[in-house]
N, C-alpha and C positions, 0 to 999 in steps of 0.2 A: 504494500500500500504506500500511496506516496505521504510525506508526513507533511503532519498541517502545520508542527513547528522543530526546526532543526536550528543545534550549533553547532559548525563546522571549524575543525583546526583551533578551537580557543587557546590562547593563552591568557591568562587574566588572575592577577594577583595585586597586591596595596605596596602603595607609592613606586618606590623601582622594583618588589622583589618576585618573582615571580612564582605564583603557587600551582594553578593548573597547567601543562604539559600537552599541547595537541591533541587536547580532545574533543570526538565530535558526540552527540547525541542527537537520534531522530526519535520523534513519538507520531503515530498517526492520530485522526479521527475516532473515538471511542474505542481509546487502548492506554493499558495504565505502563509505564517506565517507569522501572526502580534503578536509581545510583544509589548502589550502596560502598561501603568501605570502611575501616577504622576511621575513630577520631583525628582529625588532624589533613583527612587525605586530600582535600578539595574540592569535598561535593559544595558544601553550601556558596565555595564561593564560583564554583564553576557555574552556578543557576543564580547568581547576584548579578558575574556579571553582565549575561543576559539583560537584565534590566537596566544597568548603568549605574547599580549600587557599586561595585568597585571596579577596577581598573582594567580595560581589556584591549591587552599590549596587541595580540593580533587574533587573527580571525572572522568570521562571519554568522550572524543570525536569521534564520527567515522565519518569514509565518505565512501563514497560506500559500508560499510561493513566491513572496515580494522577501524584497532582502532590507532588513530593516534594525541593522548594524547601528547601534549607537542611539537609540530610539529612546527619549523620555521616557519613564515610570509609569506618569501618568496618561500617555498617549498611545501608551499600550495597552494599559487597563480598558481605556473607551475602543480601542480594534478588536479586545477581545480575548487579550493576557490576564489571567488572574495571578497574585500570585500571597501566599502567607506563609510570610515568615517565622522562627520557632516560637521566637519573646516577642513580648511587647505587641500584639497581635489584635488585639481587640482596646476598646475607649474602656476601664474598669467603673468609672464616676459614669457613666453611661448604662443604660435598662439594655437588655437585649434587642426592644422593639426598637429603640434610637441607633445602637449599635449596625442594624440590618438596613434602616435608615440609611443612613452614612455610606454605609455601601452601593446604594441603589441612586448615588449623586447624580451618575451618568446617564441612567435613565428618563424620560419624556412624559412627563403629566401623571396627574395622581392614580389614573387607571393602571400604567403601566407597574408603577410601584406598587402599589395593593394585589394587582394581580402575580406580580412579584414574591411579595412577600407571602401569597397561600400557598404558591408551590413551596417557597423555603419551609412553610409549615409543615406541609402533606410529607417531606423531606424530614423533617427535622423536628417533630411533634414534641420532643422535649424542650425542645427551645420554645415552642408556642404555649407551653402550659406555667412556664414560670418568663413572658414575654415580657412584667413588669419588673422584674427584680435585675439590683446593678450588677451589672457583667462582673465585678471584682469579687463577686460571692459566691462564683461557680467555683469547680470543682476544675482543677488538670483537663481533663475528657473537655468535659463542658465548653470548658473556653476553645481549645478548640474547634467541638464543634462549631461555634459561635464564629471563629473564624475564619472559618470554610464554609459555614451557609452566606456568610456576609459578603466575601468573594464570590458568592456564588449569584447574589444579588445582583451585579453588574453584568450577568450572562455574558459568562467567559465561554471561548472553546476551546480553550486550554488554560490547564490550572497548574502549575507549580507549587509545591507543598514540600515546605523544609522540615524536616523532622517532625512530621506531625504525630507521632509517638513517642517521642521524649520522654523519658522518667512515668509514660503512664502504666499503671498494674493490668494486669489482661480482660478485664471486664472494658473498659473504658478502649482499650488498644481495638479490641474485636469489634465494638460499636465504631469506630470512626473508618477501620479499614469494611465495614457495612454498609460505611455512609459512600464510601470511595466506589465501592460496586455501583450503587444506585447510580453515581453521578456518571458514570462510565457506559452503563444501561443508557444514560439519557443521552449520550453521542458527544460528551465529551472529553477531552485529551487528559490525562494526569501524567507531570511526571514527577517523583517522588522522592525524593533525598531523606535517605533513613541510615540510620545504623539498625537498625534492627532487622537485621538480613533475613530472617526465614518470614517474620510478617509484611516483610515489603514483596519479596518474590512469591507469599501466596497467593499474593491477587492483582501482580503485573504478571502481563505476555513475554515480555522481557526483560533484563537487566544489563547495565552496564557496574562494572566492580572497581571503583579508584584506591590505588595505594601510592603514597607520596606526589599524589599530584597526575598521576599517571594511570589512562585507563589499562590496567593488566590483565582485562577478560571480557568481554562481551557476549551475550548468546540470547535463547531463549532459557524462561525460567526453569524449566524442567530439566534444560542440559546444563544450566550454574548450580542445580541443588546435586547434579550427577556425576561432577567433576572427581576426579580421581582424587587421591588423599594427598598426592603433592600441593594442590591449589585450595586446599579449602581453609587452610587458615586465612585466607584471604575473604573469604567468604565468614570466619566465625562461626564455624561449622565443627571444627575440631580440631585439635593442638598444632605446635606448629610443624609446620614443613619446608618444604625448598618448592621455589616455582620457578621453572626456565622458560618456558615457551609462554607469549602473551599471543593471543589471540586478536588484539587490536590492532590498527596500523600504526600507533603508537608506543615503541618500544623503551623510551628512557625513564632510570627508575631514578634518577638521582635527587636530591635536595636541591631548591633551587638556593 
């Protein structure tokens, strides 16, 4: 399938130093992508600098097929980029109905919004039952459901989602990669930056794997959970080992 959002060859890291390594990632039309990797490896900022949150020494981005390299934040949000970040992710002095608000800025007259916000309900029925209580009183889970329905208010066709399981316990974890199925169901794009490798690849089609900056593996999901025991520490899957062979066209592992 052709993908609705690709980045090609990035390099992209803060001030001169450089953290991500030539790497590309494609996601299509209603298919979820997991980059996973240790702490440290350049997932979050390889999908930062996509957006123009940091630095991206070279490379190219597209979306739909337009190349759209170096593209504002927020002029991406209104084409059609979502994207939520791990922290700081939702207003907390804000109700969850103001919060969904605030997301729905780019939207056209008060039908569009209302009609808006019942799908996020029919979506997101926990969020509609306590719609008046301030967003800082939720729960880990909660918030971000809260802020991935709120992205989701701006009718993205592709979402970005940094760690959206961070430090959560598996009740909370199984609810939001549920919530990722449904929005995947409704034909749009996810792709997913996690450490949490076996939850991120239960419910992407595929993944790409960064260690030091550098993608070391690419496939579909069921051949990154089937890799031999030399590469699965790279995956967190089992103790360590030695890995020779990357599967990528990006082959350098070094420190930048």
């Amino acid at each position: 399938m052709e993908p609705i959002f690709a980045a090609e060859n990035i390099d992209a890291g803060y001030g001169d130093v450089i953290i991500v390594h030539d790497v590309s990632v494609r996601v299509a039309e209603g298919e979820i992508v997991a980059i996973v990797g240790p702490n440290g490896s350049g997932k979050s900022t390889l999908i930062k600098s996509c957006l123009g949150f940091v630095r991206l020494f070279r490379g190219s981005v597209f979306y739909q097929g337009k190349d759209i390299t170096g593209i504002a934040s927020d002029r991406a949000v209104s084409m059609g980029i979502g994207y939520v970040p791990q922290i700081n992710n939702i207003f907390p002095n804000l109700t969850i109905r103001e919060n969904l608000d605030l997301g729905a800025y780019h939207r056209k007259g008060k039908a569009s919004i209302k009609a808006g916000m019942a799908e996020i309900y029919e979506m997101f029925p926990e969020l509609e039952v306590r719609k008046n209580v301030l967003a800082g009183s939720l729960s880990g889970g909660e918030r971000q459901m809260l802020a991935i329905a709120r992205a989701m208010m701006a009718e993205p066709k592709v979402l970005l989602l940094d760690e959206p399981l961070a430090s959560l316990s598996p009740k909370p974890t199984s609810a939001i990669l549920s919530k990722m199925e449904r929005i995947k169901e409704a034909g749009i794009a996810i792709v997913i930056v996690e450490q949490n490798v076996k939850k991120a690849l239960s419910v992407s089609s595929r993944g790409y794997v960064l260690v030091n900056g550098t993608c070391v593996m690419e496939g579909e999901a069921a051949s990154l959970f089937a890799v031999d025991s030399s590469k699965q520490r790279f995956l967190g899957l089992k103790a360590k080992g030695a890995f020779n062979n990357s599967t990528c066209h990006s082959e350098r592992s070094e420190e930048p």
